[in-house]
N, C-alpha and C positions, 0 to 999 in steps of 0.2 A: 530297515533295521534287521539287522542278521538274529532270528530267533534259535536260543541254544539254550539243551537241554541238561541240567546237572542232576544227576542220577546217584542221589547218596545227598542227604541230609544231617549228616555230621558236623563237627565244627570246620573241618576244610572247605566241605559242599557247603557250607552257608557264608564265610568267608569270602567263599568265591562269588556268589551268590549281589553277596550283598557291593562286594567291587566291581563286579560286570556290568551290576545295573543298569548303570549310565551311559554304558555307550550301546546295549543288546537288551534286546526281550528275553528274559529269563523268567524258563519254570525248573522250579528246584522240587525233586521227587523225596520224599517219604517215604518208607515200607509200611508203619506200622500208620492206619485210618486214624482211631485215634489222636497220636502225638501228630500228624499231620495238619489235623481239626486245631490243637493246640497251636500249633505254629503260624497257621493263618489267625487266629483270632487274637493272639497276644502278638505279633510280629518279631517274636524274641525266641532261639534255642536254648530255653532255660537248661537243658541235660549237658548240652556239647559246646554251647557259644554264649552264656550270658552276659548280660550287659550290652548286647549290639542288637539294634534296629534293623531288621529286616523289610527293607522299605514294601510300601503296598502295591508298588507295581509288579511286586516277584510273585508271579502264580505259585501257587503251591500245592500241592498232587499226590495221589497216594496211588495212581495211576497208570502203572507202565504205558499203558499206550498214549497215556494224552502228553505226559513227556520224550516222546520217542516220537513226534509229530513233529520235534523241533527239526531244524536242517543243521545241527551240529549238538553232538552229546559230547557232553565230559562226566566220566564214570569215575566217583570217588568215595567207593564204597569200600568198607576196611576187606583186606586181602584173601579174607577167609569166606566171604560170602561174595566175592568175585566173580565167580562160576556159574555158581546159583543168578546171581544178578542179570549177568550176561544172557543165559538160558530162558530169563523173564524178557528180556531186551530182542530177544531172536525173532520171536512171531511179526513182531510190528518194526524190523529194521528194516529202512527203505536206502540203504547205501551213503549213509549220512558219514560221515567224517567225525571219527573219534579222537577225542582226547584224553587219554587214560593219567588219572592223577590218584590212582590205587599204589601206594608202594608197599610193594613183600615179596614172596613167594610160599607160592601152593606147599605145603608142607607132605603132603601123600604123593605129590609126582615132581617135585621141585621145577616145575614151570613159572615162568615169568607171565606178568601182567599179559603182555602181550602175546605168549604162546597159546594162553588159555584164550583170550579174544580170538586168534585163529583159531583154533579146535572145535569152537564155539560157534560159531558164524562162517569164516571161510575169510579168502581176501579180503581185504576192506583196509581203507584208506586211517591210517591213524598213524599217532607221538603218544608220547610218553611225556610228563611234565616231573622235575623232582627239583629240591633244593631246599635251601632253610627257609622253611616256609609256615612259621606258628600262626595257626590260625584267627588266636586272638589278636598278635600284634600286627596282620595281617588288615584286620578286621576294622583297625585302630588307625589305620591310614598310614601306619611307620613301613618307612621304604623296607624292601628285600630284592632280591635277585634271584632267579633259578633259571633251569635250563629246560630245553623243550627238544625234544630229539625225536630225529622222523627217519625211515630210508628214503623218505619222498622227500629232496630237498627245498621244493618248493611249499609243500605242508607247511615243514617245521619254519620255513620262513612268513609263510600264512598267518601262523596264530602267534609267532612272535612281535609282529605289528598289531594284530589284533587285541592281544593282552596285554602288552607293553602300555604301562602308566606314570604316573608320577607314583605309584605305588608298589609297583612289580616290573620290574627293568626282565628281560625273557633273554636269553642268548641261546643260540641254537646250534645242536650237534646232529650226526649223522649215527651217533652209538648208541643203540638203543639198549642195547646189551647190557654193555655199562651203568651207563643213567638204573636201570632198573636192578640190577645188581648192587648196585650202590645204595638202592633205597631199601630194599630188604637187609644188608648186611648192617647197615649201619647202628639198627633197630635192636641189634644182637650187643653190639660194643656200647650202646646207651647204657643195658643193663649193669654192664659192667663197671661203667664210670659211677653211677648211682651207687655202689658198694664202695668202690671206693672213695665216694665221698661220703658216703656214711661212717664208713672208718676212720674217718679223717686222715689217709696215708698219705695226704700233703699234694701240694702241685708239681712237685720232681714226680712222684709217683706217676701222676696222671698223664702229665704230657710225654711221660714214656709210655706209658699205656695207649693212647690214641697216636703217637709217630707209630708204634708198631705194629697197631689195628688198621691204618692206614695201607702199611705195607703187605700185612696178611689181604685185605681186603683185594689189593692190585693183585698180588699173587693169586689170589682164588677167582677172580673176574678175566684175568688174562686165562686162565687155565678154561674158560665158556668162550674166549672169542672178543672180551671187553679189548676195549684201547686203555695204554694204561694213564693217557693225560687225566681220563675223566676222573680218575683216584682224586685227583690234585684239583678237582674244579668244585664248581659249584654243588653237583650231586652227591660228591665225596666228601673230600674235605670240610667244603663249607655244611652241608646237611650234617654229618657228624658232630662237630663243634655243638653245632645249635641242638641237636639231642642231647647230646652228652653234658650241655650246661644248664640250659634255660628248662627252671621249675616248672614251666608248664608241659615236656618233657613226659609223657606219662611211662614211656620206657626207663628213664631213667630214675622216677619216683619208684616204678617197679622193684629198681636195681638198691634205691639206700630202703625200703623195706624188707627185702632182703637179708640186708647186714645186720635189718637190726631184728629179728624175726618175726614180723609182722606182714611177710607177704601175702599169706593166706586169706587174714583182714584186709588189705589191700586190695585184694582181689575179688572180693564179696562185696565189698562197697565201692566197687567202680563196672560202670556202663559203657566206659571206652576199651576198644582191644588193644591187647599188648600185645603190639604186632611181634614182638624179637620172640615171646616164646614158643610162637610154631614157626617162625625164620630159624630159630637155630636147629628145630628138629632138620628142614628142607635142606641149609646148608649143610647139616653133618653129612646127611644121604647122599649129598652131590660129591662131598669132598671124599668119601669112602669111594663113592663108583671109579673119582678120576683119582685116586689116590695124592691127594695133595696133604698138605699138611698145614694145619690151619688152628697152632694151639689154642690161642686165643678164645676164640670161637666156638673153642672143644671143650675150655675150662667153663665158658658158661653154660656149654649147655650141661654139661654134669651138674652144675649151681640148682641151675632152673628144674631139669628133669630127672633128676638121680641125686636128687637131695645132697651134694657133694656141698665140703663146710666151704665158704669163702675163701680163711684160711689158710687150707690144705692147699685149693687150687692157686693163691698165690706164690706160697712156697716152690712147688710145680714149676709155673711158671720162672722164678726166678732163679731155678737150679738147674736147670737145664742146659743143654750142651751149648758149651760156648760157640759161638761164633763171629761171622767177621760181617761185618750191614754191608 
């Protein structure tokens, strides 16, 4: 049985955790001793996944090295302690084959999942995993689909057999680029939608709002080297949707506390990262160096980091220079 190590204890890392079970030896890693003690003796993520059983065959660790003895890692730590994680994961990395199931970007260097695992390590065999993927309903046994993308096309075919269940259907790309650009930006347009469903500016609003976050998204991912089908698949389209709708969404709970102003309280009572507000810093820095144009993206981040009204920035948006789609 193929032992694989999942490195992030979150609600995805336990999700995943708890679906792999059955067919792999899984030790699922903790940072903090403590909440790790916790997790082994109640067999439940009370902070990131309650109500789901973490069965008792899942070792549990607070132990970089005793999880890094496995012969396959999947890294699914939130995007901001990425680096850090990686740099704990170095001393004891024995050329194991990664599955990177981190989506964002580094906000101080706008690198991707993957660029930072090279920087980090050096060559090394890895995908990337992204799509609509809540990890409670995940957790729940309700079907989903995402994608797994590798430049090693045999990888990305490896662990799409591997993972592929009556729970998680895998389809596999070559764009890694993509996929991972698609999983930071989308994080940015959640907030968005959460405003305006707090506003209540109606469903004409919104699905103008995501057709042409869609279209910024492609533009700003082709402008890196992305292919633009991936806009339209599973990483894109489909992972947006499921931010921008479903309440368990924490970007986009982010986005209707927001409108209604209560972000601040929002954010003092929550333990999960919002990954969109250091993606939209990483994305403005990139869209500046390559000069693109990327209103959308530009209106939240003013929202988020320049206290800009809602408001104002939809006005903006909607009086701007016409043009032709």
């Amino acid at each position: 049985m193929e032992k694989i190590g999942i490195v992030g204890a979150g609600g995805w890392g336990t999700a995943l955790s708890i679906i792999l079970s059955d067919k792999f030896e899984i030790t699922l890693w903790e940072k903090f001793p403590a909440y790790a003690t916790v997790l082994s003796d109640t067999r439940e993520n009370i902070e990131f996944l309650p109500g789901f059983k973490i069965p008792e065959h899942v070792a549990i660790t607070s132990d970089i090295q005793t999880v890094c003895n496995n012969s396959f890692l999947v890294i699914v730590v939130p995007s901001q302690y990425f680096r850090e994680t990686i740099k704990n994961v170095k001393p004891f990395y024995k050329s194991q084959k990664v599955l990177i199931a981190t989506k964002g970007i580094e906000p101080e260097t706008g690198m991707k999942m993957s660029e930072i695992l090279y920087n980090e390590i050096g060559q090394c065999k890895f995908a990337v995993i992204s799509g609509p993927t809540i990890a409670s309903e995940v957790a729940a046994g309700k079907p989903t689909a995402a994608v797994v993308a590798s430049g090693d096309t045999e990888m990305a075919r490896e662990i799409q057999c591997m993972f592929s269940s009556r729970i998680l259907r895998l389809y596999t790309s070559d764009d890694v680029c993509g996929v991972e650009i698609c999983g930071g930006y989308k994080n940015v347009i959640a907030i968005g939608s959460g405003i305006i469903d707090a506003l209540e500016l109606g469903d004409n609003a919104k699905a103008s709002y995501l057709t042409r976050s869609i279209e910024e998204m492609k533009r700003f991912g082709k402008m890196l080297g992305a292919k633009e089908k991936t806009f339209l698949g599973l990483a894109g389209i489909g992972d947006l949707i499921t931010t921008s709708f479903s309440p368990s969404s924490r970007n986009h709970r982010f986005g209707q506390a927001i409108a209604t102003g209560n972000a601040q309280q929002f954010l003092a009572h929550t333990r999960m990262v919002i990954e969109g507000i250091s993606a939209s810093k990483a994305i403005i820095k990139m869209a500046e160096t390559h000069n693109v144009d990327i209103p959308i993206a530009s209106s939240i981040y003013r929202i988020v980091h320049k206290n800009a009204k809602p408001s104002d920035e939809i006005e903006k948006l909607m009086t701007r220079e016409l043009k032709h789609e």
